[in-house]
N, C-alpha and C positions, 0 to 999 in steps of 0.2 A: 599738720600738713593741709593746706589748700584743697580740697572734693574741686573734679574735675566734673562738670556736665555729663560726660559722659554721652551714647547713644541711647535711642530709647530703650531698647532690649538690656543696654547696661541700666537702667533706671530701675528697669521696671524688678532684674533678679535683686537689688537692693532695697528693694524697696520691697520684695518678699520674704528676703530674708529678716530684715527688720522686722518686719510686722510678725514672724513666726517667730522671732526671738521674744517678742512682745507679747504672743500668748493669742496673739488673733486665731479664732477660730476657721477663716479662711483669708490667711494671709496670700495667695496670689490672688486670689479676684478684689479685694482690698486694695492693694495697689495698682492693678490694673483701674481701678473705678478712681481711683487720688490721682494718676497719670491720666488718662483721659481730661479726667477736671483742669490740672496741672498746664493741658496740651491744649485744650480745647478743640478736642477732637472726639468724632464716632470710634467703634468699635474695630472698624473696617477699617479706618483713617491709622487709627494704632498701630494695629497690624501690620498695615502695608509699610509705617514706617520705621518698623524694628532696628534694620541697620543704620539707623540715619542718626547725624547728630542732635543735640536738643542745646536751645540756647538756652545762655547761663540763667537768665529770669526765670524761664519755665522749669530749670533744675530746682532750683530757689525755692518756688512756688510747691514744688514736688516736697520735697523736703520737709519742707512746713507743715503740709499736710500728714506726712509720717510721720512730725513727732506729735501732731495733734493727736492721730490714732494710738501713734504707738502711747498716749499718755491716757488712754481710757475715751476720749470724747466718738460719738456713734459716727460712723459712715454719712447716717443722713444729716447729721448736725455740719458735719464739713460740709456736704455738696447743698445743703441747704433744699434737700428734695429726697421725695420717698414713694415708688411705687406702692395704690395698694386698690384692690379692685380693679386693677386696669387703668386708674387713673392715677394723673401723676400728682402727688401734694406737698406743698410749702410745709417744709418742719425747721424748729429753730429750737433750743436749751428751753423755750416756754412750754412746751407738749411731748407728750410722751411719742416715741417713735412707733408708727404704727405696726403691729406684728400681722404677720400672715394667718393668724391661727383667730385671728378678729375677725379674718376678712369670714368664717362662720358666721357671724352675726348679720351680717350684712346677709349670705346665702342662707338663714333660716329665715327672717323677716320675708326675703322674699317669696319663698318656699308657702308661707304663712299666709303671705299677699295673696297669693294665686286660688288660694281654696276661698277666699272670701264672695262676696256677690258683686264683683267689681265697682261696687262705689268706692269713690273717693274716701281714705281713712286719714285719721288723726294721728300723727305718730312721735314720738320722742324719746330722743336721742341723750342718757343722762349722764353731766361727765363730757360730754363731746371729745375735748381736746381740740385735736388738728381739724376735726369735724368730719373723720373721716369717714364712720360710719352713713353719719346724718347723710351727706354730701352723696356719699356712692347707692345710699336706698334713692333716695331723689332723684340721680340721672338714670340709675335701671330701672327705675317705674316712667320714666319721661315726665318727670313731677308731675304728678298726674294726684299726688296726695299732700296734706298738708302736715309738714315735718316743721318739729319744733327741735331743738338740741339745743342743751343748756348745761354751764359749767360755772365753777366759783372762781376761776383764774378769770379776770380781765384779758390778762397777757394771752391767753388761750384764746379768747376768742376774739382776740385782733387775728390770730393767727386763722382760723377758721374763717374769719368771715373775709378774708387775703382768699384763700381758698375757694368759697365758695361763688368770689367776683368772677375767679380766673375760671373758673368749670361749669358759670352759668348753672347754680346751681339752685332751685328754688326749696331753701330755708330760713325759716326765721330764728334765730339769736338770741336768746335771752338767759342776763347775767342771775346766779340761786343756785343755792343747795338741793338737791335731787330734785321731788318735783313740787318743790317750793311757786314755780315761776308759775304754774299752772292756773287755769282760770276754768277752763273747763276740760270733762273725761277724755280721755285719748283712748283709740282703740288697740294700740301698739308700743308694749313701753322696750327699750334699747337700752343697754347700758353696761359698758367694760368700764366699771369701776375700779378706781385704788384697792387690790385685796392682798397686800403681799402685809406680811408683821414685820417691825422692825429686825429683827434678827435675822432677815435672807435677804440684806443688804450687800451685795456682791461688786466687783469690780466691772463684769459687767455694764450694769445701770447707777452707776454712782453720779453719774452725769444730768441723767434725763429727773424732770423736777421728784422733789419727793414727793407732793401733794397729789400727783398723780399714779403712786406707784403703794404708800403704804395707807393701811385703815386700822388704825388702835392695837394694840397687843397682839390680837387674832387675826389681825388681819380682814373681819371680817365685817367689822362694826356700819362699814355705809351698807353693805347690800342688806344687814338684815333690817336696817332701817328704812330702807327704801321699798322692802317685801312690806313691811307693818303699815306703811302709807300708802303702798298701792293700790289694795284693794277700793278705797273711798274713790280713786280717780281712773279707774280701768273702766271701761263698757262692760256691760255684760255680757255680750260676745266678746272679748279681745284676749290679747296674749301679752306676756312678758316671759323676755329673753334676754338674761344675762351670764356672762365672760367670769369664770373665777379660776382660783385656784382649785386644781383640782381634787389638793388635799381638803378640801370644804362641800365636798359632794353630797355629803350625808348633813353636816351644817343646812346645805345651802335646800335637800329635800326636806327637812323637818321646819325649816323657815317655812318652805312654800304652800306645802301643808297645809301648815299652821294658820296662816295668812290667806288662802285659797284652800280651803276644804271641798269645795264644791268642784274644783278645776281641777283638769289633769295634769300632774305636777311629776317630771322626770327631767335625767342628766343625759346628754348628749356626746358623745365622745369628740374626739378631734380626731386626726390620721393618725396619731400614736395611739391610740386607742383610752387615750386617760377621757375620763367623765369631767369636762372644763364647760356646758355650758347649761345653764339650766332653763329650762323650757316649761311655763304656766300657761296653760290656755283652758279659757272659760267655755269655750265651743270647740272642740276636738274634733 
């Protein structure tokens, strides 16, 4: 039988109900966010048009989008946009979606900024991706410091540097493995690395690249290679702060350690209270 358009209100419980038949974790604001796209309409625009009919394209368009969700692909891959910081960023199947629980890294760099002697610092971004970190330390400092962000996808940092056009953001780009691209000491290194292992491959994130999501058996194999290199290119006033899993907390202190003996080497919680970021600094 022939799907009738329907009203928006009729769209919108269909396209609830689908999506919780589908296993979405917030199947109405999922649809509401594919409807809006769908409508090309605000929040407010939706709303006020609940009782109203939808024509047949926009039903269409709607639809499409439910079964792109309802088939596993992220929210932000459909709208092809991702709040994060306050800003808004270009994300595509090349880059990892940025998570909320990142947007720490961006608030401790800052947090870190602030205790310094307000000179201008060196800083990088390892991994970038969507460049979202790089991008958001940059416009809350009013670039006011020289931010490098660097990843081994190309395709990433097309994406990134899309981003960083539309957000006037002042960073430089360069393609290498952690901090291969370096030429000289940074006083601040950044980096949500791949740390998940092959085996907590979920439905989830089956979508978003693998390159950016797993690091060797353990999962743990970039950052502790990235801790072994840091030392030689850190200032000796500076700090590193990286994103892990937070079963690697005890890993990720005995790396830091190990690799900074002389720095103060602790885990950070997140709102959940799990220990996910870990925090080096050579001047405390």
């Amino acid at each position: 039988m022939k799907r009738t358009a329907g009203s928006v209100s009729d769209l919108l419980n269909e396209g609830t109900t689908r999506l919780k038949q589908a296993g979405s974790e917030s199947p109405g604001l999922d649809a509401e966010i594919l409807l809006r796209l769908a409508l090309g309409a605000t929040r407010v625009q939706l709303f006020d048009a609940l009782p109203y009919p939808v024509k047949p394209s926009a039903s269409r368009r709607f639809r499409e989008y439910l079964d792109q969700r309802a088939g596993g692909t992220p929210i932000a891959y459909i709208t092809g946009h991702r709040e994060f910081y306050g800003h808004d960023f270009i994300v595509n199947e090349n880059v990892l979606v940025p998570r909320p629980e990142t947007e720490f890294l961006v608030e401790f760099a800052l947090e870190w900024l602030k205790r310094q002697d307000g000179s201008p610092k060196r800083i990088i971004d390892v991994g970038t991706g969507s460049g979202a970190v790089a991008i958001s330390v940059a416009l809350e400092t009013g670039n006011a410091h020289t931010i490098i962000a660097t990843d081994v996808s190309e395709e990433a940092l097309t994406v990134a540097q899309l981003n960083k056009d539309a957000l006037r953001a002042k960073v430089e780009f360069k393609s290498g493995s952690l901090l291969e691209p370096l030429t000289e000491p940074v006083d601040l290194i950044l980096a949500n690395l791949p740390y998940l292992r092959p085996d907590q491959k979920h439905a989830g994130i089956e979508q978003e690249p693998d390159i950016a999501l797993y690091a060797g058996e353990d999962g743990f194999s970039l950052i502790a290679d990235l801790l072994q290199t840091a030392p030689e290119w850190l200032s000796e006033t500076g700090a590193v702060i990286l994103e892990l899993d937070p079963a690697q907390s005890e890993m990720a202190l005995e790396a830091g350690r190990r690799a900074f003996p002389e720095a103060s080497v602790a885990m950070r919680a997140d709102l959940a209270g799990m220990h996910r970021y870990l925090v080096v600094d050579r001047n405390p």
